[in-house]
Steps between C-alpha positions, in 0.01 A plus 500: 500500500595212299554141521718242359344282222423145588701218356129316331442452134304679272137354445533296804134343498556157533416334805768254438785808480332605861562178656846503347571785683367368845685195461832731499356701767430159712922409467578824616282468814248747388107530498387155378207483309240224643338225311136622609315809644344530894209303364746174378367567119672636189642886520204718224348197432119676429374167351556292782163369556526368907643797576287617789602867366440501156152516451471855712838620264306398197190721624787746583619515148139510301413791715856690457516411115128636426512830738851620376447717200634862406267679627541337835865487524507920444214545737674358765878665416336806504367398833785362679796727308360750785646346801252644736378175681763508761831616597731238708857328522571195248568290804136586645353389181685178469301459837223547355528210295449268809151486402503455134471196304524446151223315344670455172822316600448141462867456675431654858257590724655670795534911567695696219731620756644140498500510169721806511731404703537126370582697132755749689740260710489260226620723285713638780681166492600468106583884470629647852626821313210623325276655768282673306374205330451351864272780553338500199411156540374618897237750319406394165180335647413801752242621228298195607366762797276632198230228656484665839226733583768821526570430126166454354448113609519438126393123337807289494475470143581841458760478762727180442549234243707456182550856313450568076452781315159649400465696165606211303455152387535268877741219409367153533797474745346658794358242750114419424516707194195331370262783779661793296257410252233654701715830546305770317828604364563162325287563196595915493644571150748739711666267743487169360749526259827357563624876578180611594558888575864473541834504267754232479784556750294739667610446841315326813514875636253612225290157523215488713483181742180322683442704803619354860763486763848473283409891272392647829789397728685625191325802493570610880866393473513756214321797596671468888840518388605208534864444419481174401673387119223470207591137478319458859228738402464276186492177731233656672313614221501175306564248712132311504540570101560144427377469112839725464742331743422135500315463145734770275177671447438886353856540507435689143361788756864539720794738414858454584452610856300271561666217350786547769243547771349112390824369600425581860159430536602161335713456787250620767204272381684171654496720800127600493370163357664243690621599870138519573502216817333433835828535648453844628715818518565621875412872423692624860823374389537640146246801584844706571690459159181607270427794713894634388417394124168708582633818648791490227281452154197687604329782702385463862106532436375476119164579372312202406 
C-alpha cells in the first residue's frame, strides 16, 4: 500500500514552522492547537519547576537514561520479538489501556485510551481521507500494555518516555541528557562515537532504539501482518524519538525512506503532543468506526 506524500517542508524542526501550520489549520476549521496542556502549563516544558509533575518525570528520565544500554535493549528484543505473552484483538488491548498511566508525560495524566482516541479524531478532523493514519494514531501507544503483569509488568522507564539510539554518541538534545552520563555505555570506546557501531545513512531499520512501547507495538504490527503503509509503521516506531523529529537530531543515521516517512510523523506529532485534554473522548460513539479500520488493516487476534 502506499500513501500520498504530505504537502510539509523538508527539515521542518522549528517550532515556529509548526505553529504556522496550525494557524492555517485553525482558518480552515481544523484541530486547533491550545495555548497550554491539561495541567494549564507549557506543552514539553521539563524545566518547569512548579510543575506538580516534573519532579517524578525527572526521576523518570535519570532512571530510563542510566538503565538503557546495548546490552539491555537486545535482551529485551530478543525477549519480546517472540510474541508469546498473549494473543487478543487490537480493540481488547486498547482496553487494556484503561488502567495505564504514563509517568513520563508531563502534559496529561488521564488513561492512554484517552490519549488514543484524543490523537485519532483529531486527526480524523484535519485529514478525513487518510484512515490508516487515523488508526495508526488509535494504536501507536498500545505498547504501553508492556507495564501490565501479562507483559512482564516492566519499569516504566523501560516502557515509555522519549526514544534515542544506543550504540552511539546520545545527543545533548535528548531531554535530561545530563543522566546519560551515568549510562555505562557513555564512556564505551564502541558506542560513544558520533556513529558509534553504525554507518552514515544506515537506515533507522538497522539502528537500534531505547527499548519500550513505540519498537514493540512496531514489532507486533510487523510480524502479524499488518497491512498498514511503512510510513505508519515508521510513526509508530519513532514517534516518542524526539531528538530526531523536534531537535533535527541523528538524522546522519536515516536513508531516503525514511526521509519521506519524517514528513508524516512531522505531521502526526501535533496530533500526539497537543490534543492531549480533559475534555474526554466518548469511546461508545466512535467505538464503531475504529473497529472497521481494525478488521480492514489487521488480523482478528494477533500474538502479542
Amino acid at each position: 500500500m502506499t500513501v500520498d506524500k504530505p504537502e510539509t517542508a523538508k527539515g521542518d524542526y522549528q517550532e515556529k514552522n509548526v505553529v504556522n501550520k496550525n494557524l492555517a489549520l485553525k482558518k480552515k476549521g481544523g484541530f486547533t492547537v491550545p495555548h497550554s496542556n491539561s495541567f494549564g502549563r507549557k506543552f514539553r516544558n521539563y524545566a518547569d519547576s512548579e510543575s506538580q509533575r516534573n519532579e517524578g518525570v525527572e526521576n523518570f528520565y535519570r532512571e530510563n537514561h542510566i538503565n538503557q544500554t546495548v546490552e539491555f535493549v537486545k535482551k529485551r528484543r530478543e525477549e519480546y520479538v517472540k510474541r508469546d505473552k498473549v494473543e487478543m484483538s487490537i480493540w481488547e488491548c486498547c482496553e487494556l489501556l484503561n488502567s495505564v498511566v504514563d509517568e513520563s508525560d508531563p502534559d496529561l495524566d488521564e488513561p492512554q485510551i484517552q490519549h488514543l482516541l484524543q490523537t485519532a479524531e483529531a486527526i480524523r478532523q484535519d485529514y478525513p481521507n487518510e484512515d490508516w493514519l487515523h488508526l495508526t494514531a488509535l494504536i501507536h501507544d498500545l505498547g504501553k500494555v508492556l507495564l501490565l503483569p501479562h507483559f512482564g509488568s516492566l519499569p516504566q522507564w523501560a516502557v515509555v518516555g522519549d526514544t534515542f539510539p544506543v550504540g552511539c554518541a546520545f545527543d545533548e538534545s535528548n531531554v535530561h541528557y545530563k543522566y546519560f552520563k551515568e549510562n555505562p555505555d557513555y564512556n564505551n570506546p564502541a558506542y560513544n562515537s558520533k556513529l558509534g557501531i553504525y554507518s552514515e545513512g544506515c537506515g533507522l531499520n538497522n539502528v537500534l532504539m531505547s527499548f519500550g512501547h513505540d519498537d514493540y507495538m512496531y514489532l507486533v504490527a510487523k510480524d502479524n501482518g499488518s497491512t498498514l503503509p511503512s510510513a505508519a509503521l515508521f510513526i509508530i516506531r519513532y514517534h516518542s524519538f524526539y531528538a530526531l523529529h523536534k531537535a533535527g537530531a541523528y538524522t546522519y543515521l536515516m536513508n531516503d525512506e525514511d526521509k519521506e516517512n519524517l514528513k508524516w510523523l512531522h505531521i502526526f506529532n501535533k496530533y500526539d503532543l497537543y490534543s492531549k485534554s480533559k475534555v474526554l473522548v466518548d469511546v461508545e460513539k466512535v467505538k464503531p468506526y475504529y473497529l472497521s479500520l481494525i478488521e480492514k488493516y489487521f488480523p482478528k487476534k494477533l500474538k502479542w
